[in-house]
PAMAR-553269 format. One line per 4 residues: for each residue x negated, y, z of N, C-alpha, C. Coordinates in nm, 3 decimals. Layout:
X,Y,Z,X,Y,Z,X,Y,Z; ...
! end
This chain:
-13.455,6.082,-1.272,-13.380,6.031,-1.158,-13.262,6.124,-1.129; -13.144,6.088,-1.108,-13.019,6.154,-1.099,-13.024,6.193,-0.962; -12.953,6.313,-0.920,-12.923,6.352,-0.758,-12.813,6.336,-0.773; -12.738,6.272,-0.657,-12.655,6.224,-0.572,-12.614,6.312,-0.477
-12.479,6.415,-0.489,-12.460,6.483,-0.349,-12.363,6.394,-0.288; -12.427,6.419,-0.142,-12.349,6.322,-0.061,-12.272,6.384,0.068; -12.195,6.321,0.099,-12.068,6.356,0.215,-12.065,6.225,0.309; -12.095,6.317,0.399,-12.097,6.194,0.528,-11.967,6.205,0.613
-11.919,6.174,0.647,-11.751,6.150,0.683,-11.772,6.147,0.852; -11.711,6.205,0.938,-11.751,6.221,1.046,-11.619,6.235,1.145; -11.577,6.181,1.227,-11.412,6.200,1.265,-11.411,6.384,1.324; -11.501,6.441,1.386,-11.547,6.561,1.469,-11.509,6.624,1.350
-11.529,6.638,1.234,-11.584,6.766,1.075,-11.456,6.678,0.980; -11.343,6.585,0.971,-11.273,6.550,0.926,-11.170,6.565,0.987; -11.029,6.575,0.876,-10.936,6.505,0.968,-10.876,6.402,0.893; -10.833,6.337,0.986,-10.765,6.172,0.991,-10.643,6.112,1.020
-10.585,6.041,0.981,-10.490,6.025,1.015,-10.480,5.841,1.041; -10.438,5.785,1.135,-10.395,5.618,1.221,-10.302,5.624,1.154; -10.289,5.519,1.045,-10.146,5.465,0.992,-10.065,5.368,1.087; -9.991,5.320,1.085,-9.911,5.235,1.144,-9.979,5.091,1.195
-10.076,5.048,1.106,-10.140,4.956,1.122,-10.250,4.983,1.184; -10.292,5.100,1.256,-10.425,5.152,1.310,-10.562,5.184,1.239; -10.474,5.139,1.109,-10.653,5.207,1.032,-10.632,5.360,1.023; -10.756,5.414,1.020,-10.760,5.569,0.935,-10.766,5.595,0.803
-10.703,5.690,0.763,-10.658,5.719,0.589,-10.761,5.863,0.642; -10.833,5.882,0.514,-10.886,6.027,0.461,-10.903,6.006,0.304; -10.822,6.095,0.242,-10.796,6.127,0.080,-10.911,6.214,0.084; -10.990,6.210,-0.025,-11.120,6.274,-0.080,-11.086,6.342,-0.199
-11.136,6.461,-0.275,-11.154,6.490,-0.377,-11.313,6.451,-0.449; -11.347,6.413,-0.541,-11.488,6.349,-0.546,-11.527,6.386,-0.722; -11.612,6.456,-0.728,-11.699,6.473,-0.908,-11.762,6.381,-0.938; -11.820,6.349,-1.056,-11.885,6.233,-1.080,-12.035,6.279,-1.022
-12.135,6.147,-0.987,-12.231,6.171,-0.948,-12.189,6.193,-0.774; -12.127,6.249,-0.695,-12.070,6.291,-0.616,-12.072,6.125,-0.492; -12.105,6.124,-0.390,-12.097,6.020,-0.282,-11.994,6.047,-0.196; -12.000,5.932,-0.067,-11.910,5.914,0.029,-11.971,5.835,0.128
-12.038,5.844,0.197,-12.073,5.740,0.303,-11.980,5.692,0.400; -12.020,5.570,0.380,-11.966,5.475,0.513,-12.014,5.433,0.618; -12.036,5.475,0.709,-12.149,5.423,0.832,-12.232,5.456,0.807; -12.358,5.394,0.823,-12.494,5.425,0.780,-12.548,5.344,0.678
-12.428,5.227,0.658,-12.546,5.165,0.464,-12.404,5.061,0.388; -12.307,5.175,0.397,-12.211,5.183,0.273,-12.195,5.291,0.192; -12.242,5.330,0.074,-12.184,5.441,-0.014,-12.086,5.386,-0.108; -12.045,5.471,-0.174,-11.919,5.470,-0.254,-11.994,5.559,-0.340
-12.016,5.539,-0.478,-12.033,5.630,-0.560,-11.954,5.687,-0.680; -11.907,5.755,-0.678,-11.824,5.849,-0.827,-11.917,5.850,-0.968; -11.942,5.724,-1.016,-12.019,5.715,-1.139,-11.972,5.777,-1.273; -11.881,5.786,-1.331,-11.826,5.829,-1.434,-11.660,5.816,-1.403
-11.575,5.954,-1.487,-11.442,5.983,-1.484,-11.428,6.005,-1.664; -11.350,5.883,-1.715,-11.290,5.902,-1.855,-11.137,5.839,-1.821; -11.086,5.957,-1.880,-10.929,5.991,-1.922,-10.870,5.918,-1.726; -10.809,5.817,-1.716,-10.706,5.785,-1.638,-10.793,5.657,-1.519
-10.953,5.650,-1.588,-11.054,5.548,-1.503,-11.123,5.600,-1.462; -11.206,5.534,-1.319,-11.329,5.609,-1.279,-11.381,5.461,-1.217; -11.521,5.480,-1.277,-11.615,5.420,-1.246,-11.697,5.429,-1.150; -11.698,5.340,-1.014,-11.709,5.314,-0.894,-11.851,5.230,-0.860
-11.945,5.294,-0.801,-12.066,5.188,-0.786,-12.062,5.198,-0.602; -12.045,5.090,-0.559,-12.047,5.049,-0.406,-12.223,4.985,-0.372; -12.267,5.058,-0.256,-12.386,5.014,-0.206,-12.353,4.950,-0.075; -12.370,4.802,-0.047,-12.326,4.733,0.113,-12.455,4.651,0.132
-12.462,4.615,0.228,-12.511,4.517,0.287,-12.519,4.412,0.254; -12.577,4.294,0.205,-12.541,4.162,0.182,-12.393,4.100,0.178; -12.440,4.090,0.365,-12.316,4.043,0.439,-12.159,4.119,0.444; -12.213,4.221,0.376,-12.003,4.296,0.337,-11.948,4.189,0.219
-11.880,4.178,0.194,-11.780,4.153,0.095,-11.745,4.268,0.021; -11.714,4.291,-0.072,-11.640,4.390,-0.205,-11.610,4.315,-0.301; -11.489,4.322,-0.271,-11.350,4.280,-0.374,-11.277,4.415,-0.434; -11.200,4.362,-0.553,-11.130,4.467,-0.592,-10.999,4.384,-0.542
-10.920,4.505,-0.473,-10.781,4.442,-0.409,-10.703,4.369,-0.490; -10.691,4.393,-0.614,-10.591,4.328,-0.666,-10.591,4.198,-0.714; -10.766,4.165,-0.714,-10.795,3.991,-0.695,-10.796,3.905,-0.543; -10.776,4.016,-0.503,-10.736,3.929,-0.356,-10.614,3.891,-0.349
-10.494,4.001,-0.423,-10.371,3.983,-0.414,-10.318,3.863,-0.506; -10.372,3.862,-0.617,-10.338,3.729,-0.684,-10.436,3.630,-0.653; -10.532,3.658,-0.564,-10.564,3.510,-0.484,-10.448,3.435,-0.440; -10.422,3.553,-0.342,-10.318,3.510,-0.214,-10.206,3.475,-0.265
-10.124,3.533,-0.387,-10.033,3.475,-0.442,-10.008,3.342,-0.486; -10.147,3.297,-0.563,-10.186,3.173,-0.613,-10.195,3.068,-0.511; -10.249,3.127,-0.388,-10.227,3.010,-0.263,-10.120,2.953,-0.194; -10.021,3.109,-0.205,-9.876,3.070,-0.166,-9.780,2.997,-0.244
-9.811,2.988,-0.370,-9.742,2.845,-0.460,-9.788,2.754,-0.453; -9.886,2.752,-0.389,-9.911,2.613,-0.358,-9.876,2.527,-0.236; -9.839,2.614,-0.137,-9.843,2.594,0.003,-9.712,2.512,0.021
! end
């Protein structure tokens, strides 16, 4: 069984920054094997780093959604030629 070190993200023990649009940005440095929690039952995991990719395993809830952005973006593109 592999160990998992994990980082719990906390606004108090972080700092943060409100973009323009009101979300918060925090840039991570992350090793493989290496976590990130989100709340209390989202992780982000750092599965493997070869050459210029890294392999990403997400733990959510059912009810989250996880998309990779850039199929949302050519969703949305694809809808707007049609419109």
């Amino acid at each position: 069984m592999q160990i998992r070190k994990q980082l719990r993200l906390k606004s108090s023990s972080s700092v943060a920054r409100a973009n323009s649009d009101g979300k918060g940005t925090l840039v991570l440095g992350r090793r493989e094997s290496e976590s990130i929690l989100i709340g209390d039952d989202i992780e982000v995991i750092l599965m493997r780093l070869k050459s210029s990719k890294a392999r990403v395993e997400v733990s959510a809830p059912e009810h989250i959604d996880i998309n990779r952005s850039e199929l949302l973006e050519s969703r949305q593109i694809t809808s707007n030629n049609y419109v």
